[in-house]
C-alpha angles and dihedrals in degrees: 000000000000083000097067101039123109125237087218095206133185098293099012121134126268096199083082091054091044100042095051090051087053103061091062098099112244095036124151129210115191107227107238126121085215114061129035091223120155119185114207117191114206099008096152125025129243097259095057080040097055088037092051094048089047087059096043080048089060102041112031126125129162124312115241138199121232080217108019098171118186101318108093091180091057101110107001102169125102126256130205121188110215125223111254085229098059098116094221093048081046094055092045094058086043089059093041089057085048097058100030099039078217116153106255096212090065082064119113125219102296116235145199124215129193117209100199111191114302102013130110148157110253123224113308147143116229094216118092128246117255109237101024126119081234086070097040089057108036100029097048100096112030100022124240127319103275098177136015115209107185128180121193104214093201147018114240138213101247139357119351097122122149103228116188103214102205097055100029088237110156113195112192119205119265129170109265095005114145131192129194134193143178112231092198132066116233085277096054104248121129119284107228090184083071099080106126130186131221092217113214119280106244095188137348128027128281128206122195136179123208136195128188126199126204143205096248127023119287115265111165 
């Protein structure tokens, strides 16, 4: 698998990375011209689903910003990171790499979060600014985010949807559905369309995982 993945580097090309995610059958690709954003119902099955929020439900502690400004009530959910070696978390970046051809060692870390009623993550990119301190620091290493895959594990009672602001693009949670987006335009600067809100969660709980990709392998 590692063979035919791609090191998606500062400049490099994204058509590699989308056309490899259109040929799985079922694939969605959100028509904007602004943002690179596939929707992928049932991408993992209830039992990796149930397996992955267990864990989130043993590990989690607060989630942080790497900039959280003034606004306490910014991203109020939980976050768990979840142990390279979980074999469930194992098999999901397995099948990421498989749809994405994405270099898994480019992969961060991958993480759970746990929206419990009433929090949220405001809007926000994922990418980081160029410029900041928060870039020098975080980017330094690895290099900036250059894609965002994201699976919802469950579906939840009220609220909870993902709504890309630029584009007025509203995701609801479903089991196993997954989304991916580029951070970066064609060019490789950073894609500001790409903002996205955690609406707030109405009723229910709503578990998430998350894994970023860089431009350079990972090395924290």
């Amino acid at each position: 698998m590692q063979s035919s993945s791609v090191h998606l580097g500062s400049g490099h090309p994204s058509e590699p990375i989308v056309e490899r995610i259109l040929t799985r059958p079922g694939v969605q690709r959100v028509p904007s011209p602004k943002v690179t954003l596939f929707v992928v119902r049932d991408f993992l099955d209830p039992a990796l689903c149930t397996a992955l929020m267990a864990q989130i439900d043993a590990d989690r502690r607060p989630s942080t910003l790497a900039n959280a400004g003034s606004d306490y009530a910014f991203r109020t959910s939980e976050t768990c990171d979840l142990p390279a070696d979980h074999p469930a978390a194992a098999e999901l970046k397995q099948r990421i790499v498989a749809l994405t051809g994405l270099h898994p060692d480019h992969g961060e870390p991958m993480q759970g979060q746990r929206y419990a009623i009433g929090q949220e993550f405001k809007a926000h990119t994922d990418y980081f600014e160029p410029g900041s301190a928060d870039f020098d620091k975080y980017c330094s290493v690895a290099g900036q985010r250059t894609w965002t895959v994201m699976l919802y594990l469950n579906a939840v009672e009220a609220g909870g949807a993902t709504r890309f602001k630029a584009i007025d693009k509203i995701v609801q949670p479903e089991a196993g559905k997954l989304l991916a987006w580029n951070n970066l335009r064609p060019d490789g600067s950073v894609n500001p369309a790409t903002i996205h809100h955690a609406m707030k969660v109405r009723a229910g709980t709503k578990y998430v995982i998350t894994q970023w990709f860089r431009e350079r392998p990972w090395g924290w």
